[in-house]
N, C-alpha and C positions, 0 to 999 in steps of 0.2 A: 369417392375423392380421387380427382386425377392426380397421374403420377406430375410429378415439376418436369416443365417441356426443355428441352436441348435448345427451342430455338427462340426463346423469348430475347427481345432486343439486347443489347448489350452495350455500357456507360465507354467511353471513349478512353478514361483514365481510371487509374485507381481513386485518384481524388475524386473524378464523377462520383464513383459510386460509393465512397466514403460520404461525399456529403449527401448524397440519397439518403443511405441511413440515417442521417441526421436531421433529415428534412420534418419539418411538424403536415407534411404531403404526406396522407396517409399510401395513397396510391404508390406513390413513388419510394417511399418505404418499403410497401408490400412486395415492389418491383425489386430493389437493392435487396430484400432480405431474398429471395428469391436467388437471385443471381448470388449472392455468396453462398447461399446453399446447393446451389448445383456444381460449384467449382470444389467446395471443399466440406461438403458432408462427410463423402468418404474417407478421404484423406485423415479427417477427425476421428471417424471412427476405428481406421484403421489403427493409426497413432495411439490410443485411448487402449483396444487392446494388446499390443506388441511394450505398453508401460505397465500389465498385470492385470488389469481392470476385467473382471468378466463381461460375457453377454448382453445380461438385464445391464446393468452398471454403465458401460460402455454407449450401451444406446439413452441410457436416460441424459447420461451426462452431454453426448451431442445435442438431444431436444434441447436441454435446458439452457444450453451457450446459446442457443438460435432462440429460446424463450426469452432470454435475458437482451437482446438483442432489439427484439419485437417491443418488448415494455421498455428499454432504456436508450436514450441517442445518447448517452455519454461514454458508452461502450470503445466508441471511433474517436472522440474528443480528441484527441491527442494528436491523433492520427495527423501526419501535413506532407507526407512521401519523403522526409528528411530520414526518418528513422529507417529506409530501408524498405524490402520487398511487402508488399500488400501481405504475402504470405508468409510470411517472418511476422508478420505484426498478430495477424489472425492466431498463428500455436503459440506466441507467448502469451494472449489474452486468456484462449484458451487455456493454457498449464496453468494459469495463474487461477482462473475459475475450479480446476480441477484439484488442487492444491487447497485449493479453500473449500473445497467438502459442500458448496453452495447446492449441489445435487442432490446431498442427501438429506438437504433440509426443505428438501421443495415436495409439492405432490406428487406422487409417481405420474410421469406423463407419455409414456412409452405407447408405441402402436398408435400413433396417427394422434397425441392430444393436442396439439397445434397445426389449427386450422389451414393455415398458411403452408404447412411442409410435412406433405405427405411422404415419409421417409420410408423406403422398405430396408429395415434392418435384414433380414433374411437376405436380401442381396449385399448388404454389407458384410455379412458373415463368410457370404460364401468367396467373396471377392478376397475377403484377408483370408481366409483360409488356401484359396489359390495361390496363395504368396506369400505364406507366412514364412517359410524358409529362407527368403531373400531378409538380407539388414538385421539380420537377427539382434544383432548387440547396438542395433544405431535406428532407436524410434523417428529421431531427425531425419534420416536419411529416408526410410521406408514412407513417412509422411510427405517428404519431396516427391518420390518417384511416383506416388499414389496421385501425387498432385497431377505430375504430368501425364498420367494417362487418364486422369479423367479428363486434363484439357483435350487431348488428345481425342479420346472418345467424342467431346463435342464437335471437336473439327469434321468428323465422322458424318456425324450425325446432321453437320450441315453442308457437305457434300451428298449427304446419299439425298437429303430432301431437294440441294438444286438439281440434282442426274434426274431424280424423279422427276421435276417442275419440267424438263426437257424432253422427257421420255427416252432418257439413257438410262434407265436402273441395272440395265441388264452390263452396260457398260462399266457401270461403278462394283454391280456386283462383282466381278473379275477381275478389274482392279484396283480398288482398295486393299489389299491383304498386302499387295505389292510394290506400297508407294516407299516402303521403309523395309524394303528387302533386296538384296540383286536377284536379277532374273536366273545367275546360275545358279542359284538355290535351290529353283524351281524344278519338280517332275516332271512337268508337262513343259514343251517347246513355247516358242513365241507365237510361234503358228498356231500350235493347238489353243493358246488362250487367245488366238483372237479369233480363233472361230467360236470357242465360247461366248466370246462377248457380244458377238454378231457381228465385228468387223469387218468389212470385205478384202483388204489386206494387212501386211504385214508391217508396209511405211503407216496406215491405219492407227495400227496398235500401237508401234511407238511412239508418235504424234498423241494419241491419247492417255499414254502412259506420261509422256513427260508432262504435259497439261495436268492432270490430276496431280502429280506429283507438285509444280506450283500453283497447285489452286490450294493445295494442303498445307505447303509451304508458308504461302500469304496468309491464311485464315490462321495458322499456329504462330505465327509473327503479331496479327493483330490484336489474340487475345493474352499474348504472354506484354504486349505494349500496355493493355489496360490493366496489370496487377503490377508496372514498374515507373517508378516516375524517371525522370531525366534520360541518360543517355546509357545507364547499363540493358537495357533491353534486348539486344544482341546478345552479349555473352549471356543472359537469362535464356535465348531460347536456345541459346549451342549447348549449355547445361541440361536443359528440359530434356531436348529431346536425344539424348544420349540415354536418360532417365526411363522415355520409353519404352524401349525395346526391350 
């Protein structure tokens, strides 16, 4: 079973992809269940243990909100962008499933039961365990910030496949680390990382640097636009990405 890809297309709005899920298009289903499980599986399961819930528990109870999802489009019914952030609506669904013990009356589905979303909980554990110290008293908040680095990670993930598509990797490799850091931070001079990169000079490297810097920019602008309806999208990503670091 392949892992779920970073670069599978992506709905324009939240509403898109609310109404995908609601679509009687199986495809296009499969597509929406997909993209909400790449944006916030983790985040779910992160949230699930920082509220008590152990291991097994924690990961069953993710399949089964993405089980419940797959067999039901009334899930989103509701859903019209009035009520607020795509991702505000997703953990109250959530809490609300988790509340109703709906998990523990289902078949255990852990470790890959749903075809559709090959989840690696082991990477999940290891991810909340890297940051379980952080939000300790505020599951809210740690669910947010889990939020934004996984969008974040996509933004990544779709830089480093265009530097590939151009045969820059070697250029992304070097700096990516540095799109959301100062350079005085850094060990190594300007120089030295643009002879790392392969750059020939130095005007080079920062030309490259600020380029990545708005190509990362634009791509975390456009997927924080498709989880916000109207005009808060802005202060949505000035929150996010405060989140990431």
């Amino acid at each position: 079973m392949s892992n779920i890809s970073a670069n599978d297309g992506f709905p324009e709005t939240s509403l898109t992809l609310v109404g995908r899920l609601r679509s009687t298009d199986q495809a296009l289903r499969d597509e929406a269940i997909r993209l909400v499980a790449l944006r916030y599986w983790l985040p779910l399961y992160d949230f699930a243990r920082r509220t008590g819930l152990n291991e097994p528990t924690s990961a069953d109870s993710v399949q089964e909100f993405f089980q419940h999802i797959l067999t039901n489009a009334d899930g989103f019914a509701c859903y019209d962008g009035k009520q607020g952030k795509l991702r505000t609506w997703i953990i109250t669904i959530y809490r609300r499933r988790l509340s109703s013990n709906l998990s523990r009356q289902q078949t255990q589905i852990r470790g890959g039961g749903i075809e559709h979303l090959p989840l690696d909980f082991v990477l999940a554990e290891t991810q909340y365990l890297r940051h379980a110290s952080e939000d300790t008293q505020n599951p809210e908040l740690a669910f947010d910030r889990a939020f934004a680095r996984q969008l974040w990670q996509q933004v990544l993930s779709t830089l480093k496949c265009s530097y590939g598509y151009r045969n820059r990797s070697q250029v992304y490799d070097v700096l990516h680390p540095l799109i959301l850091t100062d350079l005085k931070e850094q060990t190594l001079s300007s120089q030295e990382l643009a002879t790392l990169a392969g750059l020939p000079s130095l005007s080079d490297f920062k030309v490259c640097l600020h380029r990545i810097r708005k190509e990362a920019a634009h791509e975390f602008q456009r997927l924080v636009q498709q989880t916000v309806e109207g005009d808060d999208w802005q202060e949505e990503v000035r929150y996010l990405l405060r989140l990431v670091s």
